[in-house]
Backbone as CSV, one residue per row, in Angstrom:
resi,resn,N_x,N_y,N_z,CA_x,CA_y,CA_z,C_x,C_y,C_z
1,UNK,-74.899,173.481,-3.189,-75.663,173.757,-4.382,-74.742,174.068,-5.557
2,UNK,-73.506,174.324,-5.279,-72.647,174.864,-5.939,-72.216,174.022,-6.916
3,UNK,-71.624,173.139,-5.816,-71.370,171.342,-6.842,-71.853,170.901,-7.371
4,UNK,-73.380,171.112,-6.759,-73.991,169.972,-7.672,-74.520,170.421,-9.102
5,UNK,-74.662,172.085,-9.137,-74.614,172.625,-10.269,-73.757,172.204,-11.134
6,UNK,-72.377,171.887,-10.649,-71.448,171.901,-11.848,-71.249,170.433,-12.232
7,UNK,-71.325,169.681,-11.384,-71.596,168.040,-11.402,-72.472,167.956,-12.562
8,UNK,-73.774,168.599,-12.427,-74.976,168.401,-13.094,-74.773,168.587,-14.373
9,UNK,-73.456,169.715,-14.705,-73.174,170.418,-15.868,-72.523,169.455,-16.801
10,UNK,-71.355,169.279,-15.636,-70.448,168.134,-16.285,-70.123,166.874,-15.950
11,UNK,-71.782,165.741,-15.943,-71.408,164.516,-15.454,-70.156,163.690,-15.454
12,UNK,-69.283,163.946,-16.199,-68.109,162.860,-16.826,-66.841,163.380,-16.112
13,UNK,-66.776,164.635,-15.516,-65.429,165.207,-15.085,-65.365,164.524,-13.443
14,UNK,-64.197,164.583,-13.317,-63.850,164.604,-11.616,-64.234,165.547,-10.826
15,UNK,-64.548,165.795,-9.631,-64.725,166.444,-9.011,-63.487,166.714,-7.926
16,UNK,-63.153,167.097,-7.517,-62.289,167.760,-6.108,-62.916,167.620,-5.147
17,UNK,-63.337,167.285,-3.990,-64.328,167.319,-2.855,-64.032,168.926,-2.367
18,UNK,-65.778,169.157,-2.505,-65.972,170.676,-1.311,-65.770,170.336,-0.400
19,UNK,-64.693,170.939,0.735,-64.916,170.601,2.123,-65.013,171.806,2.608
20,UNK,-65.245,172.575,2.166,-65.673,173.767,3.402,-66.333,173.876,3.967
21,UNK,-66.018,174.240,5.354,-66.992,174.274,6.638,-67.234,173.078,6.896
22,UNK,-66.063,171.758,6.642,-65.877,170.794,7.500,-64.882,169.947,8.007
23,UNK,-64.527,169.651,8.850,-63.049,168.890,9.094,-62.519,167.975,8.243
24,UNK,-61.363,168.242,7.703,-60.817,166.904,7.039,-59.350,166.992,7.004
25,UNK,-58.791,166.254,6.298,-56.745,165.895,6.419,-56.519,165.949,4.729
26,UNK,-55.641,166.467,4.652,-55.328,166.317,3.672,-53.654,165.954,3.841
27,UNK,-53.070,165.201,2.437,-51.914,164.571,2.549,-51.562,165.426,1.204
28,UNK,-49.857,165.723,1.745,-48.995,165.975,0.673,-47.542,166.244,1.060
29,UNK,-46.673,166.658,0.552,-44.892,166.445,0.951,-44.464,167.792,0.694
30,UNK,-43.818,168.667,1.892,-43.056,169.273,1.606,-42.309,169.571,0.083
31,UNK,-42.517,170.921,-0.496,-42.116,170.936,-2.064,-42.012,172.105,-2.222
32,UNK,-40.940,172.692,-2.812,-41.063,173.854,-3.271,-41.962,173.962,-4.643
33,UNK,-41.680,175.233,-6.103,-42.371,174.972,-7.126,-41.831,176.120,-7.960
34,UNK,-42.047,175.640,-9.254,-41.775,176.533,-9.989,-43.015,177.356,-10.999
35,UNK,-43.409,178.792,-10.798,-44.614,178.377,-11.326,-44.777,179.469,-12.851
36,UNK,-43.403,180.216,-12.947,-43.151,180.734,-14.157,-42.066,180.672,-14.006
37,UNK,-41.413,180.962,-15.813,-39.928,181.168,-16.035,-39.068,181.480,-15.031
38,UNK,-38.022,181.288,-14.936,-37.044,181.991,-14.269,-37.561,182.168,-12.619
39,UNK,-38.813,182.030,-12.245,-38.962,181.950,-10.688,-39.057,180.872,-9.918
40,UNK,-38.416,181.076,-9.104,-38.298,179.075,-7.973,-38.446,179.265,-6.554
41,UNK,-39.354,179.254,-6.246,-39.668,178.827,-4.938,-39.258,177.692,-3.963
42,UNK,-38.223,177.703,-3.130,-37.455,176.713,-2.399,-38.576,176.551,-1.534
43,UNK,-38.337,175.174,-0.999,-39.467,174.886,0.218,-39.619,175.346,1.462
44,UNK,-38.531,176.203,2.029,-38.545,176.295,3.089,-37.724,177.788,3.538
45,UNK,-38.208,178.968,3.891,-37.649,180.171,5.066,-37.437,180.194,6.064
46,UNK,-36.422,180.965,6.060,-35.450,181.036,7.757,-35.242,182.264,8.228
47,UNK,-34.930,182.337,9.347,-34.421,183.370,9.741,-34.206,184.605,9.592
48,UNK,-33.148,184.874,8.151,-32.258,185.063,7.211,-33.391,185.870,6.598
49,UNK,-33.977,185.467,6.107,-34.883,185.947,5.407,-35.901,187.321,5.984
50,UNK,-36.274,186.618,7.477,-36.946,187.580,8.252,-35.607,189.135,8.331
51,UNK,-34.487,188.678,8.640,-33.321,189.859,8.637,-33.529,190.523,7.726
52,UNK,-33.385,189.847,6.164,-33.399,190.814,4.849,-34.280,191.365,4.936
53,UNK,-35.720,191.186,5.206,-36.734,191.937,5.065,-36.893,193.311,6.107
54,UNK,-36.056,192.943,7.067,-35.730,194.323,8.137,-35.831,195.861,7.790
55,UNK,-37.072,196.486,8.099,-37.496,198.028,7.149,-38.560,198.908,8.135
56,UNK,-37.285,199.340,9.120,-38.202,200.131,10.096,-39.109,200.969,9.702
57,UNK,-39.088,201.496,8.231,-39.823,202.496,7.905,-41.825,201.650,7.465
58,UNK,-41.720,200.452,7.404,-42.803,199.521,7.094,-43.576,198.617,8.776
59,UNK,-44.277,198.945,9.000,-45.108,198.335,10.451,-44.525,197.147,10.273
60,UNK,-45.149,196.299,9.312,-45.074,195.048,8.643,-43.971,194.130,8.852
61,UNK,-42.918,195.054,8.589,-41.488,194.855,8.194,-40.269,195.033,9.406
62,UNK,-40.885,195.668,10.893,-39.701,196.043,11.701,-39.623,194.392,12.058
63,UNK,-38.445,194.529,12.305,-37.849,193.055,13.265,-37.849,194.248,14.637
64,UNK,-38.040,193.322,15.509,-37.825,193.924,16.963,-36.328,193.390,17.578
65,UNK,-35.651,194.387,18.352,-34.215,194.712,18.768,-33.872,193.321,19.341
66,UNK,-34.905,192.710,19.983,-34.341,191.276,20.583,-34.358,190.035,19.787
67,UNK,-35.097,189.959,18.661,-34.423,189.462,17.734,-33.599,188.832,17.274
68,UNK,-33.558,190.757,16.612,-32.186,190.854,16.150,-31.042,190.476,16.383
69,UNK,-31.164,190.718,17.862,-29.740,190.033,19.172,-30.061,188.681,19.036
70,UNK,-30.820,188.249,18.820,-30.693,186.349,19.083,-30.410,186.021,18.050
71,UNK,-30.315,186.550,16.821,-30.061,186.474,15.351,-28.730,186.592,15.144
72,UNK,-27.839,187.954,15.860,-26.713,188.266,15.931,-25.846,187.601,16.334
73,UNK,-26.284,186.823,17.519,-25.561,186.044,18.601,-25.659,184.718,18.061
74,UNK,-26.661,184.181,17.326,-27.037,183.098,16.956,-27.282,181.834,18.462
75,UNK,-27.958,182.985,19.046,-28.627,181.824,20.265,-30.178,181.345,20.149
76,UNK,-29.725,180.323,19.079,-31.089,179.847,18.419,-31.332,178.480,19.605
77,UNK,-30.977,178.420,20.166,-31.162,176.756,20.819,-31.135,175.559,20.200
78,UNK,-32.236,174.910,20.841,-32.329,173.523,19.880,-32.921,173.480,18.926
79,UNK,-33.600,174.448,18.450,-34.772,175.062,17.329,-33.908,175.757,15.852
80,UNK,-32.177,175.520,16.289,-31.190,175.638,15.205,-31.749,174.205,14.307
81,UNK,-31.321,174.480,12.826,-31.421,173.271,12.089,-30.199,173.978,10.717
82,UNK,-29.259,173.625,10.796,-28.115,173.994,9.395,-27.798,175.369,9.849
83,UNK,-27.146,176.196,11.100,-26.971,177.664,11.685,-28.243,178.427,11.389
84,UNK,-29.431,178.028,11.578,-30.297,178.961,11.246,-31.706,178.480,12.017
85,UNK,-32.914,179.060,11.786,-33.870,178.742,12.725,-34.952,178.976,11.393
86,UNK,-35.649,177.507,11.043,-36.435,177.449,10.135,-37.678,178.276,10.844
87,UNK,-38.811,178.957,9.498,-39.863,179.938,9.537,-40.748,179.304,8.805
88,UNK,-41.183,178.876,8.006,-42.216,178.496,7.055,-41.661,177.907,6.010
89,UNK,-42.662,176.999,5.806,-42.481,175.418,4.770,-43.529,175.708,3.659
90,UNK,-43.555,175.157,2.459,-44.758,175.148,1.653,-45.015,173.791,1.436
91,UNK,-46.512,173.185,1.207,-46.172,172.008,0.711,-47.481,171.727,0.054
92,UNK,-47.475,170.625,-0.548,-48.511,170.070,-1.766,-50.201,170.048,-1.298
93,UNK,-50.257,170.193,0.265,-51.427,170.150,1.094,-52.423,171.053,0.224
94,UNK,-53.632,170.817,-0.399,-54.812,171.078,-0.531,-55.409,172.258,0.377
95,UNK,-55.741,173.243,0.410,-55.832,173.928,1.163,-57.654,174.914,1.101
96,UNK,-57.692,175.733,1.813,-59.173,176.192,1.570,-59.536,177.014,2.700
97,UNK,-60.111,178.876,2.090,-60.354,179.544,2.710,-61.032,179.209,4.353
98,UNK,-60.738,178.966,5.490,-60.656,178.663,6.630,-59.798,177.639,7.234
99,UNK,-58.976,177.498,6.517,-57.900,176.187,7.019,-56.766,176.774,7.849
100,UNK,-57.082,178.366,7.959,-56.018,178.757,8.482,-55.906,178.235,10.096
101,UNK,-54.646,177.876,10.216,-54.277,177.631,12.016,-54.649,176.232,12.307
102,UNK,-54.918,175.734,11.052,-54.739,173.917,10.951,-53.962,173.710,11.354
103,UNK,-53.817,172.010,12.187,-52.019,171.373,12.450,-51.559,171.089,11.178
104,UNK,-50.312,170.978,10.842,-49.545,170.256,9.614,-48.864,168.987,10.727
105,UNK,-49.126,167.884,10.058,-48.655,166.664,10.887,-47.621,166.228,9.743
106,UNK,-46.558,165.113,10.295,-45.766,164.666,9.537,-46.391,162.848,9.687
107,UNK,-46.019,162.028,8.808,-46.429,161.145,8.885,-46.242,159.713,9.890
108,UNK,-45.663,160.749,11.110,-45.754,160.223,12.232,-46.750,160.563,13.137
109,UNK,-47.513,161.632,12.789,-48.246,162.420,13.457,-47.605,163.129,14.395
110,UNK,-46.253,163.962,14.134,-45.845,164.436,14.573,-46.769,166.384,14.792
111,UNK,-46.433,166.967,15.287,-47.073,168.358,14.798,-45.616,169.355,14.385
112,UNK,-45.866,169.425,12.662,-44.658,170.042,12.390,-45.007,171.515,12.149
113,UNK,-46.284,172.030,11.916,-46.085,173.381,11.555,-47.764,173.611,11.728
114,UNK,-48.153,175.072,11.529,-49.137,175.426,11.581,-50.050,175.996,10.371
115,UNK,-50.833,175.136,9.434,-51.439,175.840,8.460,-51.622,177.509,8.412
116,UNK,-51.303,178.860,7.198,-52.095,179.843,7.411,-52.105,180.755,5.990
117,UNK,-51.509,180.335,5.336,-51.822,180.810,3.765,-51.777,179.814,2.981
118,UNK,-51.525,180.684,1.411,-51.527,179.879,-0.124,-51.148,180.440,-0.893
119,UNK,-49.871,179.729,-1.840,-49.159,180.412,-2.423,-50.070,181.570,-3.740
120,UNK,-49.945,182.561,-4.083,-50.374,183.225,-4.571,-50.817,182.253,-6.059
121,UNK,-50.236,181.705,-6.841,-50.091,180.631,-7.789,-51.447,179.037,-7.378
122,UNK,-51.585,179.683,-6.254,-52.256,178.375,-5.376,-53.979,178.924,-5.408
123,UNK,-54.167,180.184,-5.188,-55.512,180.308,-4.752,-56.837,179.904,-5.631
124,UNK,-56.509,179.818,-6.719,-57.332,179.348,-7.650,-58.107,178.173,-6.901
125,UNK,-57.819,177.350,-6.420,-57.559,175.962,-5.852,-58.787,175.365,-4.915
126,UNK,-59.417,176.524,-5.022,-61.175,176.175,-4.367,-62.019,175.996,-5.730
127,UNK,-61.441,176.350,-6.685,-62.445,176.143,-7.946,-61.594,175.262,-8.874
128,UNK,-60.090,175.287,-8.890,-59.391,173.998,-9.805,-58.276,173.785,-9.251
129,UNK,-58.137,172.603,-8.588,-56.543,171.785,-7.762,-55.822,171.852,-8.965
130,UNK,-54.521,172.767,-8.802,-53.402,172.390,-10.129,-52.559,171.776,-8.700
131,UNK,-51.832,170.516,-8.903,-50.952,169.709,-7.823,-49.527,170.729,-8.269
132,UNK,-49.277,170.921,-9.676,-48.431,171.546,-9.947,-47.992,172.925,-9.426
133,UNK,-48.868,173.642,-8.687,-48.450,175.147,-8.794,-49.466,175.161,-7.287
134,UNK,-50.176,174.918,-6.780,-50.757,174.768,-5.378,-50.414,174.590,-4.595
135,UNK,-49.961,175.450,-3.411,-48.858,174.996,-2.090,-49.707,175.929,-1.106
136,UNK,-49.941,174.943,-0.511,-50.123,175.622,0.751,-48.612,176.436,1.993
137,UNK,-49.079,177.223,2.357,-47.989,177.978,3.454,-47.896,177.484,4.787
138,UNK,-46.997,177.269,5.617,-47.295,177.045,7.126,-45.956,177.425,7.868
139,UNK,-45.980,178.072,9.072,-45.489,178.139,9.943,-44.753,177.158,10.575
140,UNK,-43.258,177.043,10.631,-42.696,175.881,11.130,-42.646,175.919,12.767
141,UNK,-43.294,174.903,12.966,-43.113,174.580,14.639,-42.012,174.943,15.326
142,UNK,-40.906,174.847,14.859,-39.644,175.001,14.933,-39.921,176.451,15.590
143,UNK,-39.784,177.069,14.411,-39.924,178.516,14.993,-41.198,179.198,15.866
144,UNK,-42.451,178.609,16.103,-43.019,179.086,16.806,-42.149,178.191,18.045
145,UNK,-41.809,177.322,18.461,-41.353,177.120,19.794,-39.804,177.661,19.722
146,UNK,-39.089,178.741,19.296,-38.162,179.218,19.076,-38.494,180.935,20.038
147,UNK,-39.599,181.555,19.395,-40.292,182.543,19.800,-40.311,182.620,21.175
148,UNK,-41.367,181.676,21.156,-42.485,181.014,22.542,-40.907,180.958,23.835
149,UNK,-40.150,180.305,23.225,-38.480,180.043,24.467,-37.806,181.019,24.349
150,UNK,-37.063,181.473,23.116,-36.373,182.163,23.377,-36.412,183.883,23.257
151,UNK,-36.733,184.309,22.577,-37.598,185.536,22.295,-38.866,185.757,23.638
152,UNK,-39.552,185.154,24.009,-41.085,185.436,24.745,-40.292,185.072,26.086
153,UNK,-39.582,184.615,26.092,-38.725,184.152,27.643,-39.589,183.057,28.244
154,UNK,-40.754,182.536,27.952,-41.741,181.836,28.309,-41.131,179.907,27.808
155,UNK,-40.147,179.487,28.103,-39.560,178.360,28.020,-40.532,177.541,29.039
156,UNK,-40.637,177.689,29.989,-41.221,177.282,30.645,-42.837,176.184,30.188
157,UNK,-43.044,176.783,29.640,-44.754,176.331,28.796,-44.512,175.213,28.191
158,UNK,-42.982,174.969,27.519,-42.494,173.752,26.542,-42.372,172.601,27.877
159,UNK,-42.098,172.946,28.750,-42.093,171.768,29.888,-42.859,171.214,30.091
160,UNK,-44.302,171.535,30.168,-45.635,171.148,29.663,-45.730,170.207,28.202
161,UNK,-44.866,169.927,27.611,-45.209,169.621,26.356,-43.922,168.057,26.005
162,UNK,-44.313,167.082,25.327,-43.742,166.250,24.654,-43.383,166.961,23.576
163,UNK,-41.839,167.447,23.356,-41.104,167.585,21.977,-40.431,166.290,21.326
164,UNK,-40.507,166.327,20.133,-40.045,165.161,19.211,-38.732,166.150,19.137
165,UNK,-37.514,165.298,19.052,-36.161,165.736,18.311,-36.138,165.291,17.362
């Protein structure tokens, strides 16, 4: 009813398709963004990042001791990419309050990461797509099967599974 209110309002404009509360794909490329002066958002967190944020005094914020040691040691496995173990990607994907824990596929249909936020700059984006400043967040596969092996000790479960290198 929502749409068609505003459709009704403004025959001549584009619309965005509502898809909420129904399955669909959306396509877009890995991207970082810039969305004021002086701030830049790179496309992609690591590791590194999870360390800096290390603040026992914050729930939020502890890294746990084993970790830390796999961080220290740098026994990242095969889930290393440049000495480090990628965490979350942003990218141009269209996004929308329940999309969280979507697959992110690559255009192999690979499964590269796991939909679960939006960049703060992004949320607008159920009422106006800016392509410019809209990024969706996701979890790099990488690092959830990094966890899942080396951290959870549960390697085992990936044996069950076709990995792409």
């Amino acid at each position: 009813m929502y749409m068609q209110a505003q459709m009704a309002y403004e025959p001549h404009k584009t619309f965005y398709p509502d898809a909420n509360f129904t399955l669909r794909v959306g396509y877009g490329k890995i991207n970082g963004y810039e969305p004021r002066d002086a701030v830049k958002y790179l496309h992609q967190t690591t590791l590194e990042g999870i360390m800096e944020k290390d603040n026992p005094e914050i729930y939020d914020y502890r890294v746990p001791e084993k970790l830390k040691k796999l961080y220290k040691e740098k026994d990242f496995g095969r889930y290393e990419d440049n000495g480090t173990v990628p965490v979350c990607f942003i990218a141009t994907n269209h996004t929308t309050g329940g999309n969280s824990g979507s697959p992110v596929i690559n255009a192999e249909g690979h499964l590269i990461g796991v939909n679960f936020d939006r960049a703060w700059e992004g949320v607008m984006s159920d009422l106006m797509f800016n392509p410019e400043q809209c990024r969706n967040i996701s979890l790099d596969i990488r690092y959830a099967l990094f966890i899942i092996d080396k951290y959870a000790g549960a390697g085992y479960l990936l044996d069950e599974m076709t990995i792409m290198e």
